[in-house]
C-alpha positions as CSV (number, residue, x, y, z in Angstrom):
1,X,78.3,79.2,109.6
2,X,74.8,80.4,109.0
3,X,73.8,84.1,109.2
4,X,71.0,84.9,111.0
5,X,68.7,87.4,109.0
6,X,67.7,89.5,112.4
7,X,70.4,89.6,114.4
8,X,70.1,90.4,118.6
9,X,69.7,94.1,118.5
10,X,66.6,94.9,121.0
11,X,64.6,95.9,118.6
12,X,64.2,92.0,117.8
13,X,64.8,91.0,121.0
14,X,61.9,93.1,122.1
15,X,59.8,90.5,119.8
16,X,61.4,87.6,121.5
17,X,60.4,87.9,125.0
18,X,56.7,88.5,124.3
19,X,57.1,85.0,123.1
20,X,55.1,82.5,125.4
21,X,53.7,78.9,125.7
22,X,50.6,80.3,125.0
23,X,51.1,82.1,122.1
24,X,54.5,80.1,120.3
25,X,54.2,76.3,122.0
26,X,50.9,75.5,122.7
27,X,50.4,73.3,120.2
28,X,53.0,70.9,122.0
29,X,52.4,71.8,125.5
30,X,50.4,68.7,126.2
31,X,52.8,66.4,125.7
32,X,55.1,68.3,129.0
33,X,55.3,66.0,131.9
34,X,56.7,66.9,135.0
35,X,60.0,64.7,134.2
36,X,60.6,65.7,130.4
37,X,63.9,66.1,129.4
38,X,63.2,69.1,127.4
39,X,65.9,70.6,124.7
40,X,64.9,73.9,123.2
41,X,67.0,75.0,120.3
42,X,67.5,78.4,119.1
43,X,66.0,79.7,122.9
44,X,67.1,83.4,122.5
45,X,66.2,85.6,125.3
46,X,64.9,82.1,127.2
47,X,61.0,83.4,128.2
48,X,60.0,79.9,126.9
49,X,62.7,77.9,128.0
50,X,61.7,80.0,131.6
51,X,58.0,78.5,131.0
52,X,59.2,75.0,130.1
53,X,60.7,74.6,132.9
54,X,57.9,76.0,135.9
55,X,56.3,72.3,134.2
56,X,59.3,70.2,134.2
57,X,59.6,70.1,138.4
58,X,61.0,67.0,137.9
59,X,62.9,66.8,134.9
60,X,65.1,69.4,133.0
61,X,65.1,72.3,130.5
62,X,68.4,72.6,128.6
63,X,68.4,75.9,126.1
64,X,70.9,76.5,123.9
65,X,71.1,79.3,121.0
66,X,74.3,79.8,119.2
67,X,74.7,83.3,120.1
68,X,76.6,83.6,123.3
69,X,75.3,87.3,123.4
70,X,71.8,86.1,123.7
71,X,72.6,83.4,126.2
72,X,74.6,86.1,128.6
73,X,71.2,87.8,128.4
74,X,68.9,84.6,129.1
75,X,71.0,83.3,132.0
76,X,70.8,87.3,133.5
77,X,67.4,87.0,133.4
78,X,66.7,83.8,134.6
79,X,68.6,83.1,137.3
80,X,69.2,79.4,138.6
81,X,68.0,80.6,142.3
82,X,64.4,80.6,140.5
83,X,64.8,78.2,137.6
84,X,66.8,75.7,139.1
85,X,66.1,72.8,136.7
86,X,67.1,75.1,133.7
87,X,70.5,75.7,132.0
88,X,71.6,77.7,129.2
89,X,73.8,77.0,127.1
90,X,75.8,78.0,123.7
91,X,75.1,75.1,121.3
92,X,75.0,75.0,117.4
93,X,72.0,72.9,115.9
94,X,74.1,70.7,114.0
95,X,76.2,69.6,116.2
96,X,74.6,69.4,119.0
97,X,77.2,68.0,122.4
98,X,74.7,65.8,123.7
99,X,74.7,62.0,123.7
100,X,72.3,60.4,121.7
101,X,69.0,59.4,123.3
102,X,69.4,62.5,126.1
103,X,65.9,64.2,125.5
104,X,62.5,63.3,125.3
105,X,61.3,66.4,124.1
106,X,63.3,68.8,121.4
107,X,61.8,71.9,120.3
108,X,62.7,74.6,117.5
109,X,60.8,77.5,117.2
110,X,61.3,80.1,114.6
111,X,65.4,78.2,113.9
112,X,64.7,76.1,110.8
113,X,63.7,79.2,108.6
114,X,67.2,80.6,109.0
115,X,69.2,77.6,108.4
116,X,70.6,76.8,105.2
117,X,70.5,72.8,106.0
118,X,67.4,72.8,107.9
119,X,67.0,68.7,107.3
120,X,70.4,68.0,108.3
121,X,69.6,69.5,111.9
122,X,66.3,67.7,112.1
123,X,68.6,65.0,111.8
124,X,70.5,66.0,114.5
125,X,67.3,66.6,116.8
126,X,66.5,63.2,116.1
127,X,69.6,61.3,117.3
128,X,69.8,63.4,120.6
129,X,65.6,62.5,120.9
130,X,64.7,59.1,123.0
131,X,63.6,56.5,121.5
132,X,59.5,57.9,120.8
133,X,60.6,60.9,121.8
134,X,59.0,64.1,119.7
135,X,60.4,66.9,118.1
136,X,58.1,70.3,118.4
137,X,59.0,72.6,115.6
138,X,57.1,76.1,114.6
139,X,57.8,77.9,111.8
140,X,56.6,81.6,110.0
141,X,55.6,81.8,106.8
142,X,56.3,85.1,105.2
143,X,55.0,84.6,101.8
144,X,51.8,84.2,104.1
145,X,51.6,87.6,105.9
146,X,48.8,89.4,105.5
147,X,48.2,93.0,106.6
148,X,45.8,96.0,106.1
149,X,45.8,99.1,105.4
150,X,47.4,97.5,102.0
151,X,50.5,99.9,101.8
152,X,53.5,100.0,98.9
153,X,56.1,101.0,101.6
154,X,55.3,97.0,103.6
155,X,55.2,95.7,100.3
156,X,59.4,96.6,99.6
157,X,59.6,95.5,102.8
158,X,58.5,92.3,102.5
159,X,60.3,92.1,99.0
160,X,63.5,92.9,100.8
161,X,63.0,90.5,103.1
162,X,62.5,87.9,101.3
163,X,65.8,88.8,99.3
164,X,67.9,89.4,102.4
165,X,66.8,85.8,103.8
166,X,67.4,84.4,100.2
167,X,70.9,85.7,100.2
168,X,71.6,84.3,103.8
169,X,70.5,80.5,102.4
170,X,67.9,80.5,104.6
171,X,63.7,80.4,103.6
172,X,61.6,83.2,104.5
173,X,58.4,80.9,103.9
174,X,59.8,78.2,105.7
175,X,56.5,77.4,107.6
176,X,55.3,75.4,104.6
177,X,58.1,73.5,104.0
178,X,58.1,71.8,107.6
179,X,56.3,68.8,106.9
180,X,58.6,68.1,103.8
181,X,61.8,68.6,106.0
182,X,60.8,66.9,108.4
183,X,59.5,64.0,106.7
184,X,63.1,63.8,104.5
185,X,64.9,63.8,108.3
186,X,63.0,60.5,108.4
187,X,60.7,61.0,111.5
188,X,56.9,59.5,111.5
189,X,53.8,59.9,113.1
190,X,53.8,63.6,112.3
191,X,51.1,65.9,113.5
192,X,50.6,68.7,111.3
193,X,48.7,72.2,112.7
194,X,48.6,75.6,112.0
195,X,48.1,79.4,114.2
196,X,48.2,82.9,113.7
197,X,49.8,85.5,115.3
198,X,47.2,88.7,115.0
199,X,47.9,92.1,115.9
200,X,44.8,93.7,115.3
201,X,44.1,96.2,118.9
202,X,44.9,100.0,119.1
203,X,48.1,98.7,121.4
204,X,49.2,95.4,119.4
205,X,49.4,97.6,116.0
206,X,51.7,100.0,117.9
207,X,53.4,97.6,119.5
208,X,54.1,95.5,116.4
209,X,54.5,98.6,113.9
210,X,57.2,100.4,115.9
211,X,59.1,97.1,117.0
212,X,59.9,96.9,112.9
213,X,60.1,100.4,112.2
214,X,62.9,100.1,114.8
215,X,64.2,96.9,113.3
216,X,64.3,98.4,109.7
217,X,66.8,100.7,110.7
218,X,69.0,99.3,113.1
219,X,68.9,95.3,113.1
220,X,71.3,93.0,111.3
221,X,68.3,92.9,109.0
222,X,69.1,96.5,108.2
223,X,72.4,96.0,107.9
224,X,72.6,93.4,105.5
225,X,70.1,94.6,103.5
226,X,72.3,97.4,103.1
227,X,75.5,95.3,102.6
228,X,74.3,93.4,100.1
229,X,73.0,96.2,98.1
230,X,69.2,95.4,98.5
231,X,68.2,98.4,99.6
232,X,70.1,102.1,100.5
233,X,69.6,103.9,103.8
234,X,66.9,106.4,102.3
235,X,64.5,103.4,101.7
236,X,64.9,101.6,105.2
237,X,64.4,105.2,106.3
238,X,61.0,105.5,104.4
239,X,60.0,101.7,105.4
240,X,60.3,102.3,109.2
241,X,58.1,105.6,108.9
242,X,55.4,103.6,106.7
243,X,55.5,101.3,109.9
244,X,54.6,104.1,112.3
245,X,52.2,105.5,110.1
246,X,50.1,101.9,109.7
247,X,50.7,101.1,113.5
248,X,48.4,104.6,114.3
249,X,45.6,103.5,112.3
250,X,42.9,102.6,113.9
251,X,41.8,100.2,111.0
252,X,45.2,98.2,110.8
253,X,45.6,94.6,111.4
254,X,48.5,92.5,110.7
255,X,48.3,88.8,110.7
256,X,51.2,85.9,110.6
257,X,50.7,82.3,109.9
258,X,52.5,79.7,112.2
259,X,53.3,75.9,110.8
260,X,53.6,73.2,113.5
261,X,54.6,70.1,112.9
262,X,55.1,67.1,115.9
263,X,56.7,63.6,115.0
264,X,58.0,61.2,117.0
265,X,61.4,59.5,116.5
């Protein structure tokens, strides 16, 4: 089984529910009818699934993730007395219980990064898809971040990173690699686009700089990188507090590249 680099502490889940169609799907949102048959894999806390399915009057929203943690925490939040065409469900991404041909619509956002065999579940997206169904996948890059103040301390981070995810099989740049994986799953037509997260306001830098100089210490991020012997307690320690330092200036900005990719099956 795969090992997810963050983890469900809410320090990450924090992260996860500011996720939105607007800001994570909109690149695909035009292609929601009111009857899709939407599968969204790796949902986490569900906010997107939630949004899915306000468009989907007629159809359905199925959300799986292969935590059942995370899925306790979705269905909590999302009752069926208000989302009453969505269900959540613990599901794993390569084998996915659904007949073939059950969705019109899969999407992946942020999953394929952390999987060790990303092409192999493509593959699996694609026999659950209908025939010209799409497949809606978004992806980070993390050899493409980009902040300012420039600052040694998010530097090791990002090195640590980078070896953490490495260590778990999974890509940390996996946002380039989209179009190659999912081109070797075999789906065509592919429409390729690109966004960026920015943090770049007095209350996005503190938001965004405390959310990881919360993760740092206390995420499965932290404690792997401390398993693994990347890095010892005194760094995380020194990371987190370079975090709050660049969230208070008023001259940071932080920006992460998104990869999209949509084919059809």
């Amino acid at each position: 089984m795969d090992t997810y680099t963050h983890g469900h502490h809410e320090s990450v889940l924090q992260s996860h529910r500011w996720r939105t169609i607007a800001n994570s799907a909109a690149f695909m949102a035009g292609h929601i009818k009111p009857t899709s048959q939407i599968l969204d894999i790796g949902c986490g806390p569900g906010t997107i699934s939630a949004e899915f399915s306000l468009l989907t009057t007629s159809g359905k929203v199925t959300a799986i993730d292969l935590s059942e943690e995370v899925i306790q925490i979705a269905r909590e939040t999302h009752p069926p007395s208000k989302y009453q065409n969505l269900e959540f469900e613990v599901g794993d991404s390569y084998r996915l219980h659904f007949p073939d041909n059950s969705f019109d619509i899969v999407y992946a956002h942020q999953v394929l990064q952390h999987l060790s065999r990303p092409i192999d579940a493509l593959r699996e997206m694609k026999r659950v898809l209908t025939p010209g169904g799409i497949i809606a996948v978004r992806d980070a890059d993390y050899g493409s971040f980009t902040w300012s103040p420039d600052t040694s301390e998010l530097d090791l981070w990002m090195s640590i990173y980078q070896e953490v995810a490495a260590r778990n099989n999974a890509t940390a740049n996996g946002g380039r690699y989209l179009k190659g994986w999912v081109t070797d799953a075999g789906f065509n037509s592919l429409e390729i686009s690109g966004t960026v997260w920015t943090f770049s306001t007095p209350d996005e830098c503190k938001w965004w700089g405390s959310s990881w100089a919360a993760r740092i210490l206390n995420s499965e991020f932290a404690r792997q990188a401390l398993d693994y012997g990347i890095a010892d307690q005194e760094t995380l320690e020194r990371i987190s507090q370079a975090f709050l330092r660049w969230a208070d200036d008023e001259k940071s900005v932080f920006f992460i590249p998104n990869y999209e990719v949509i084919a059809r099956k």
